[in-house]
Backbone as ProteinMPNN parsed JSONL, in Angstrom:
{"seq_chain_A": "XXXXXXXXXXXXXXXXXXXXXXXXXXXXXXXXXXXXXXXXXXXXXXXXXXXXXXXXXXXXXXXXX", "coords_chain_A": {"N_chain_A": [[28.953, 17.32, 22.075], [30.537, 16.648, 19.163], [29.945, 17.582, 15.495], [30.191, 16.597, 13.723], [30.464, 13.531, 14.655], [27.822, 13.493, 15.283], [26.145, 13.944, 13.412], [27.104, 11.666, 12.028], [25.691, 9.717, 13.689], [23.334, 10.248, 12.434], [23.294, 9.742, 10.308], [23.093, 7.711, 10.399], [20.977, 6.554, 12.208], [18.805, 7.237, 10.439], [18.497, 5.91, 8.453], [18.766, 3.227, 8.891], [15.878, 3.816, 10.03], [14.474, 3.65, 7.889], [14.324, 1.6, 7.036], [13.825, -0.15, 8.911], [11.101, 1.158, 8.921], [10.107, 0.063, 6.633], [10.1, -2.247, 6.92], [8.197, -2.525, 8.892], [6.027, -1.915, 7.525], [5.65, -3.653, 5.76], [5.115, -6.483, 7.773], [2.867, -4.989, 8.975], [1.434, -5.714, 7.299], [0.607, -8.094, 7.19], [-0.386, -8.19, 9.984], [-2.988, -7.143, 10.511], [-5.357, -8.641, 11.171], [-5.281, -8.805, 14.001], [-5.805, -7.249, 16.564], [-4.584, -6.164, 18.734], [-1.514, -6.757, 18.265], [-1.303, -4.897, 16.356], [-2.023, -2.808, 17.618], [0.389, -2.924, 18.954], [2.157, -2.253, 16.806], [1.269, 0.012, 15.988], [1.885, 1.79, 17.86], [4.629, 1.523, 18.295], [5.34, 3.398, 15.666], [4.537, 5.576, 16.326], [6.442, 6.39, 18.767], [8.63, 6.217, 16.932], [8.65, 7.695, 15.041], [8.531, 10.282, 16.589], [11.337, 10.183, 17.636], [12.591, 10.665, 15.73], [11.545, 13.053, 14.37], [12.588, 14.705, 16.48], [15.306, 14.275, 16.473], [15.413, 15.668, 13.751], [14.852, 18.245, 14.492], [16.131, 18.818, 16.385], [18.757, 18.992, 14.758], [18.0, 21.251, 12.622], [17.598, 23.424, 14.427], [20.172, 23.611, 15.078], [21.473, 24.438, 13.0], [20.276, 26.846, 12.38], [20.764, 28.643, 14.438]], "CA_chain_A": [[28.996, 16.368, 20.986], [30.926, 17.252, 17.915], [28.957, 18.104, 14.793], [30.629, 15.217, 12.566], [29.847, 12.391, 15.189], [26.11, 13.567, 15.983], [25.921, 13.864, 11.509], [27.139, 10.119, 12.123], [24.641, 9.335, 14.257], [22.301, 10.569, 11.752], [23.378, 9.376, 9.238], [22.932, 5.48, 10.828], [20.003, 5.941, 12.662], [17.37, 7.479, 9.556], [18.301, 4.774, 7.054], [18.049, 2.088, 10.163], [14.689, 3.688, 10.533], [13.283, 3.22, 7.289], [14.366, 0.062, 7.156], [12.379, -0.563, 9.619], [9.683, 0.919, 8.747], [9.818, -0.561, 5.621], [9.852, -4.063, 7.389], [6.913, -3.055, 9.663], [5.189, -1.784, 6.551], [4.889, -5.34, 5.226], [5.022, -6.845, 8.915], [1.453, -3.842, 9.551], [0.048, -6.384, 6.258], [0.148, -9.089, 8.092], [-0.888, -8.258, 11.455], [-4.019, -6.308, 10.406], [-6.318, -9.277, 11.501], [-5.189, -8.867, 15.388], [-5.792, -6.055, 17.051], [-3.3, -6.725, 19.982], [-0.456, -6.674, 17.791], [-1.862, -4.042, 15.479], [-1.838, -1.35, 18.351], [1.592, -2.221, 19.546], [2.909, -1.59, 15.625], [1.176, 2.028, 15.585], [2.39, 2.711, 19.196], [6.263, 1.866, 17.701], [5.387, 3.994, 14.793], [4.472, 6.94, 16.767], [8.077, 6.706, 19.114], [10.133, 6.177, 15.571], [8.087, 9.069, 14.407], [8.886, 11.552, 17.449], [12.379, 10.495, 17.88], [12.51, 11.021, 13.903], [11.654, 14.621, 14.727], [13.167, 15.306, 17.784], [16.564, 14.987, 15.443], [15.382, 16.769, 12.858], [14.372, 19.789, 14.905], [17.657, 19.34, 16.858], [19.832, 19.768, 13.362], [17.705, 22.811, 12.126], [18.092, 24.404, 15.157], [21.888, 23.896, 15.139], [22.268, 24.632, 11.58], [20.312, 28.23, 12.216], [21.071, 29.175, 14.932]], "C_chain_A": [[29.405, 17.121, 19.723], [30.151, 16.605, 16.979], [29.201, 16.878, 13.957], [30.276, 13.615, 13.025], [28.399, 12.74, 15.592], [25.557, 13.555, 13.962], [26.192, 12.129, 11.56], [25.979, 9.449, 12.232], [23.225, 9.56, 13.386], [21.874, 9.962, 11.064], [22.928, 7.719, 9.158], [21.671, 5.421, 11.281], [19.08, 6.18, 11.312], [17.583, 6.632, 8.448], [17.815, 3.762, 7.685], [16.087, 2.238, 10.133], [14.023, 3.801, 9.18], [13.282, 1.983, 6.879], [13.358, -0.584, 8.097], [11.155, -0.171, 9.717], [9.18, 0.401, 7.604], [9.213, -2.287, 5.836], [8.307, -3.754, 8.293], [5.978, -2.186, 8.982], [4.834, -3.324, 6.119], [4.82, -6.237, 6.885], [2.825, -6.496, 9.223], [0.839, -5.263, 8.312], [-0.63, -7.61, 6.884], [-0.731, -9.085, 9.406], [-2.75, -7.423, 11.41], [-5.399, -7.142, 11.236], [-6.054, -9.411, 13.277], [-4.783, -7.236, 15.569], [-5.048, -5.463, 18.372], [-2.01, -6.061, 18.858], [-0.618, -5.332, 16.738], [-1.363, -2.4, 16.426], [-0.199, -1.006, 18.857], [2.428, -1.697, 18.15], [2.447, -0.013, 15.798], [1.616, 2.851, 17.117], [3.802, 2.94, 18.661], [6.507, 2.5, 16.571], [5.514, 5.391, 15.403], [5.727, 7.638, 17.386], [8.907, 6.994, 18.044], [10.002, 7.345, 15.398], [8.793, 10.113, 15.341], [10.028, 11.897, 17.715], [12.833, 10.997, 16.27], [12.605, 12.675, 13.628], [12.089, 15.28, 15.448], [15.09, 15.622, 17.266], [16.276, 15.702, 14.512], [15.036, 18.147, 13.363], [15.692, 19.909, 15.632], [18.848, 19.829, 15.208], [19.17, 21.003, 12.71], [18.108, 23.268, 12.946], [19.288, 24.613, 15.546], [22.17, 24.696, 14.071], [21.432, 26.249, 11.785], [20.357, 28.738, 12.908], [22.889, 29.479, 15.407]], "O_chain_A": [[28.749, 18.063, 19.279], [29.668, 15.488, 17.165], [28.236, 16.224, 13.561], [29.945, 12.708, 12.261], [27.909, 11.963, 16.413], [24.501, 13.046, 13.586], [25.331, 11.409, 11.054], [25.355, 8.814, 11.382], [22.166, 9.037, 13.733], [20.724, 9.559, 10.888], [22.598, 6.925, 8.276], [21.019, 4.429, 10.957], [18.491, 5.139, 11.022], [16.799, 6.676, 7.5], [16.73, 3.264, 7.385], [15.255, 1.333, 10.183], [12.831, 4.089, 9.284], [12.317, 1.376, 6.414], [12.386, -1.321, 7.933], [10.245, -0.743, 10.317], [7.967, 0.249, 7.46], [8.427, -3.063, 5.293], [7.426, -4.612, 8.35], [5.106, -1.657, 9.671], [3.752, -3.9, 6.24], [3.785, -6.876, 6.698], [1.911, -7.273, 9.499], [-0.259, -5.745, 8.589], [-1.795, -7.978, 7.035], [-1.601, -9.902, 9.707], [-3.461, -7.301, 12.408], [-6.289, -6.507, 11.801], [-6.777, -10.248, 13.819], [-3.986, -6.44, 15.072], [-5.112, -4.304, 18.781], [-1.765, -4.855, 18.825], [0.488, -4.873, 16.453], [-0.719, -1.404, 16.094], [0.378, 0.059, 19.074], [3.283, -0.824, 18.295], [3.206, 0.954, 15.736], [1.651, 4.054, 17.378], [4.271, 4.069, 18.52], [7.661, 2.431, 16.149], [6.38, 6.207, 15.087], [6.167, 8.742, 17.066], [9.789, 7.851, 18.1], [10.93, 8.145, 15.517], [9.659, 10.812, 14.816], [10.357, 13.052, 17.984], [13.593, 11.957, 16.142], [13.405, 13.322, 12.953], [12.095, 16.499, 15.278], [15.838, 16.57, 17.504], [17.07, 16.633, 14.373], [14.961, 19.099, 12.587], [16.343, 20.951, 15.547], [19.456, 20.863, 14.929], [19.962, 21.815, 12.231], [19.199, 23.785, 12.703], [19.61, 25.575, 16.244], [23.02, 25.584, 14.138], [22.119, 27.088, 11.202], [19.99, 29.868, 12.588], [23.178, 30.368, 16.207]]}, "name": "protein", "num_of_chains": 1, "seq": "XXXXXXXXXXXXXXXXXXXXXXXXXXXXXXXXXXXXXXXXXXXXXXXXXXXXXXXXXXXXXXXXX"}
């Protein structure tokens, strides 16, 4: 994967994703009174989160090594 289309890819998914977490920031206000729906928001927080890092540890480790 060349360096300018995977910077693409970057570049689309981490705005995408605070968009959405911006939406399931006010979404989390609502749902607070069910605890069903409550767990599956902090389960799709935790994936956003890991894939969130799983690129950012892939571009450091390109960019220093």
């Amino acid at each position: 994967m060349s360096m300018m289309l995977f910077m693409g890819i970057v570049l689309t998914v981490v705005p995408s994703a605070l968009i959405l977490g911006f939406a399931l920031a006010i979404f989390f206000s609502f749902v607070r009174d069910d605890p069903t729906a409550k767990g599956i928001v902090n389960f799709a927080l935790i994936i956003l989160g890991m894939g969130l890092v799983l690129i950012a540890t892939h571009v450091v480790g390109t960019y220093f090594i």
